[in-house]
C-alpha positions as CSV (number, residue, x, y, z in Angstrom):
1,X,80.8,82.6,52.0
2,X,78.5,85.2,52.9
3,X,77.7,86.2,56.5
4,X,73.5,85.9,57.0
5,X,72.1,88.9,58.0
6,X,71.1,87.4,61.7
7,X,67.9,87.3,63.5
8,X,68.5,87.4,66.8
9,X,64.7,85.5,67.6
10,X,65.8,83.3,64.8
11,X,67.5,79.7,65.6
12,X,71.0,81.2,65.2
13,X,72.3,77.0,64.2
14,X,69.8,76.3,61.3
15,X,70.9,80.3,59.8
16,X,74.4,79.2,59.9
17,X,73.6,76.0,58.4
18,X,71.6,77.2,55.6
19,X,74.4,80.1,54.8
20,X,76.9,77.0,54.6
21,X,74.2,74.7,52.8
22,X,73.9,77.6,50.2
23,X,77.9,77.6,49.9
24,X,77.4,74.2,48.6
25,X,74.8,74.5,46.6
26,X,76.3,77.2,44.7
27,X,79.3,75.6,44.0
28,X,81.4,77.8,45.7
29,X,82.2,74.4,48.4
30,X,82.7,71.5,46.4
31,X,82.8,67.9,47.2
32,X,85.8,67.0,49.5
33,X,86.5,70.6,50.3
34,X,87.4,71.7,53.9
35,X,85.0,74.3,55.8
36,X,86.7,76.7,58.0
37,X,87.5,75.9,61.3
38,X,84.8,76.1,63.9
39,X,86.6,79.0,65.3
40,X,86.6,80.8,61.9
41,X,83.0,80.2,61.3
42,X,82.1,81.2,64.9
43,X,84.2,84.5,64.2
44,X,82.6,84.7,60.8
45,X,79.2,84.1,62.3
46,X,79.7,86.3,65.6
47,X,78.5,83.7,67.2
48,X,79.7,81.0,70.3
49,X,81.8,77.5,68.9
50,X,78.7,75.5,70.5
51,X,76.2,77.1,68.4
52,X,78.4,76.4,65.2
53,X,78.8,73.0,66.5
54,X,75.5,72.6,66.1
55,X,74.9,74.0,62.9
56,X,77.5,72.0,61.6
57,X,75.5,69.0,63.0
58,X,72.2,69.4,61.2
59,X,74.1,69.6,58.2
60,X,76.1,66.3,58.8
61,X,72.1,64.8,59.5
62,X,71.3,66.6,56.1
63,X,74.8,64.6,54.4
64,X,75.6,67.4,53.7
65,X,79.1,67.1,55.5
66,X,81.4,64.6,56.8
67,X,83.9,65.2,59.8
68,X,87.3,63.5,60.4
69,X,89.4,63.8,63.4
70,X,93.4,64.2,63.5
71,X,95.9,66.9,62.3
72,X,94.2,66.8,59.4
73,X,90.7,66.1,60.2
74,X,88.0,69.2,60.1
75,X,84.7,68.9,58.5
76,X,84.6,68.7,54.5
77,X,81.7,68.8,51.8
78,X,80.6,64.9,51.4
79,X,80.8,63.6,47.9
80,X,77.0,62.0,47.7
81,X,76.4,59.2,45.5
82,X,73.3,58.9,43.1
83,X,72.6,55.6,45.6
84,X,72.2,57.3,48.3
85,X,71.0,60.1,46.8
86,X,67.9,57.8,45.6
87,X,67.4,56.1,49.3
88,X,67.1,60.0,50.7
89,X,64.6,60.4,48.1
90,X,62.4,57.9,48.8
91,X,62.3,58.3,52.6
92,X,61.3,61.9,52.5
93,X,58.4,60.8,50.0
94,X,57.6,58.4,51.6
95,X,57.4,60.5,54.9
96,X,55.8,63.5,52.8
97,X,52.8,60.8,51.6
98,X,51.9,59.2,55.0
99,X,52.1,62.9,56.4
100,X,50.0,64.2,54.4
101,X,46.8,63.3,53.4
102,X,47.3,62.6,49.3
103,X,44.4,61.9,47.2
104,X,44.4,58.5,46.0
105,X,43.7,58.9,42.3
106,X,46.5,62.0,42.3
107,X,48.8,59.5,43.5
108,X,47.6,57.0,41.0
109,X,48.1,59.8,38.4
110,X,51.3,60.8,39.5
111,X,52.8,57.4,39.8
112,X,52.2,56.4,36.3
113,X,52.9,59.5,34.7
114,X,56.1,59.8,35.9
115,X,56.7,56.1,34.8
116,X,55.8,56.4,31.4
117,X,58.4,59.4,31.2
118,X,61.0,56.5,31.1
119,X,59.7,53.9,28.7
120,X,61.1,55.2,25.3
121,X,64.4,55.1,27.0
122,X,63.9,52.2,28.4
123,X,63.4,50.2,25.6
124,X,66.1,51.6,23.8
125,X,68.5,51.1,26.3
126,X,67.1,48.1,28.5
127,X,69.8,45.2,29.1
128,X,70.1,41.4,29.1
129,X,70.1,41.9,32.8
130,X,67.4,44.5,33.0
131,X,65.0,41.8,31.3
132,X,66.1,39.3,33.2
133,X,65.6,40.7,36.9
134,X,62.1,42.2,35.6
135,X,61.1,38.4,34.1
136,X,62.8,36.9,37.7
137,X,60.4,39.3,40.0
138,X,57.4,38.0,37.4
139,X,58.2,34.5,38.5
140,X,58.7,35.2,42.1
141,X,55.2,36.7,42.1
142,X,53.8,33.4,40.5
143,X,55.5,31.6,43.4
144,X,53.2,29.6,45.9
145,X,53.2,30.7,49.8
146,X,54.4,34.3,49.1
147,X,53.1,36.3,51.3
148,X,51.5,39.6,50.6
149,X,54.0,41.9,51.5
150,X,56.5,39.9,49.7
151,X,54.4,40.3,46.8
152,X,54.5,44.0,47.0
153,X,58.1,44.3,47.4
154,X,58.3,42.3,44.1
155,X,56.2,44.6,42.6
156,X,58.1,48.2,43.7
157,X,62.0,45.7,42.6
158,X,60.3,45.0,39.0
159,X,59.0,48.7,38.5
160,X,62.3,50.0,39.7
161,X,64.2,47.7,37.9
162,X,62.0,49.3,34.6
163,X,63.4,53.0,35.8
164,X,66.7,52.0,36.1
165,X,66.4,50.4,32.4
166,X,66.5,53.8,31.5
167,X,69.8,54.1,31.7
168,X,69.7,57.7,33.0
169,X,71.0,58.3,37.0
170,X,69.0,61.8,37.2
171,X,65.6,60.4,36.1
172,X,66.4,56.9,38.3
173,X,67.0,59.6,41.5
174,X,64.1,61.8,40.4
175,X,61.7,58.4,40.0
176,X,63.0,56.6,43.5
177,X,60.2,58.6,45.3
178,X,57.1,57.9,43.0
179,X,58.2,53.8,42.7
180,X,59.3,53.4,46.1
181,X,57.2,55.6,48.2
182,X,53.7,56.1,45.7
183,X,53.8,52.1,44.7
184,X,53.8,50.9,48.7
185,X,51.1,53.4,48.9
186,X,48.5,52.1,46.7
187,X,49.6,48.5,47.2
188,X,48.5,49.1,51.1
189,X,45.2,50.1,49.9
190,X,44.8,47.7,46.9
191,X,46.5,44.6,47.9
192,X,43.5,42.8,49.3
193,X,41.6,43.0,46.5
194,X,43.8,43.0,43.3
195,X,44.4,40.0,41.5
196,X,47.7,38.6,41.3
197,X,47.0,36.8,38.2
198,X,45.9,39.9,36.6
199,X,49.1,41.9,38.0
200,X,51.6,38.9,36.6
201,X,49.7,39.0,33.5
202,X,50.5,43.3,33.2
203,X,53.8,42.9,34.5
204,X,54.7,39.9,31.4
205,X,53.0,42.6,29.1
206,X,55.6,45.4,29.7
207,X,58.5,43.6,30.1
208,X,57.6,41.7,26.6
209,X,57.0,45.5,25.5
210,X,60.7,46.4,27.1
211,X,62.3,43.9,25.2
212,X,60.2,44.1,22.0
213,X,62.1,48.1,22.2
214,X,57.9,49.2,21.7
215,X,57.3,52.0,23.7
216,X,53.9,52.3,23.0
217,X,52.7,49.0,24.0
218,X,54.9,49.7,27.6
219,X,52.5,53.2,28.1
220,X,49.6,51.1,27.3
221,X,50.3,48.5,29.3
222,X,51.5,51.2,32.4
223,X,47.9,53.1,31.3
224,X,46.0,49.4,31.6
225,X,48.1,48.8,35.2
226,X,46.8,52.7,36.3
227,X,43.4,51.7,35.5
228,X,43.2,48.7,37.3
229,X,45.3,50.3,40.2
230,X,42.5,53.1,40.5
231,X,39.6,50.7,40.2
232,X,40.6,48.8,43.5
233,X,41.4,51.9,45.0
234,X,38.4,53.6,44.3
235,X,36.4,50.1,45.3
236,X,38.4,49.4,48.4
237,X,37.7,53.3,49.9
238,X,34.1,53.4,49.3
239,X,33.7,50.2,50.9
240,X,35.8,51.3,54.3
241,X,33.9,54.3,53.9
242,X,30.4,52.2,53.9
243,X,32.0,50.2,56.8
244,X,32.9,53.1,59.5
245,X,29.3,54.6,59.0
246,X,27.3,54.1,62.2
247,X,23.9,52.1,61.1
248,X,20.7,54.3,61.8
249,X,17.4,52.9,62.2
């Protein structure tokens, strides 16, 4: 572990953290290893035990770490799992999305592209189970007295469930952000003037395309949902836009 090259106008915890956060990333601390002691690292650092105290803190926020107390306690690398690597994911999408002011139709774009990454796989290596929670979500969206956002929580489960078909942990971790952060997103905007009908109707073509094994007629079917998606979109925002003009005359 390399000492940083320190500047003193710098924040002094967030170098140390990012020297340590680079340890980790370069393999040279693995999982379940054991950082120096936070007198080491301050002598390392040539710095005070508070101000590695808090480095060491931003990195725990980061999961980076995990501390135990007793004889043998310390703070070790944590060993992250692809489940929570996924629920990071989507939280700093999601945050990165209503921070920033994305385009609509790039969303749109980006959403489904990423999507239709996954079908081939998918429908080579969908399950009994797969189908089966993708056709359960179809029927809980044909289900009287559910309310909107219910709706759209079916809709991100049935998607997701779709990525996960895939078989593949990376992808499902790389695709948490665009189904559960970019699919709220346009449902906000769209859900008051989509058709539920017309969205059951999609979602009953792609699953039948997931278990046919057809990959094409999935992308089609995704391609058909990003038109549709884009449409309302489009619609909805002119007609806010129409709305929060002041009237002349």
């Amino acid at each position: 572990m390399k000492k940083t090259e320190r500047n003193q106008r710098s924040d002094l915890p967030a170098q140390i953290a990012k020297a340590l956060r680079d340890a980790i990333l370069s393999g040279e601390l693995t999982a379940d290893d054991r950082l120096p002691s936070e007198s080491d690292l301050a002598e390392t650092f040539e710095v005070s035990r508070p101000t590695v105290r808090e480095a060491l803190k931003r990195l725990a926020a980061q999961s980076l770490i995990r501390t135990e107390r007793g004889a043998f306690g310390g703070a070790f690398v944590r060993r992250l799992s692809y489940d929570e690597a996924q629920a990071q994911h989507a939280s700093t999408s999601t945050l990165l999305l209503s921070i920033n002011e994305v385009d609509f139709a790039v969303a749109c774009e980006a959403r489904y592209a990423l999507e239709t990454s996954v079908t081939a796989l998918a429908c080579a290596r969908r399950s009994a189970d797969d189908l089966a929670a993708m056709r359960e979500e179809i029927a809980r969206q044909g289900r009287g007295g559910l309310s909107d956002e219910e709706f759209c929580a079916s809709d991100v489960a049935l998607h997701r469930r779709l990525v996960d078909a895939a078989g593949n942990p990376i992808l499902s971790y790389q695709l948490a952000g665009a189904v559960e952060a970019m699919q709220p997103l346009m449902n906000m905007i769209t859900f008051s003037a989509r058709s539920r009908e017309e969205i059951i109707t999609l979602h009953t073509r792609l699953t039948d395309a997931v278990e046919a094994g057809v990959p094409e007629a999935a992308n089609a079917t995704l391609a058909a949902l990003e038109r549709y998606t884009l449409e309302l979109g489009q619609g909805v925002i002119a007609l806010r836009a129409r709305r929060s003009r002041p009237e002349t005359g």
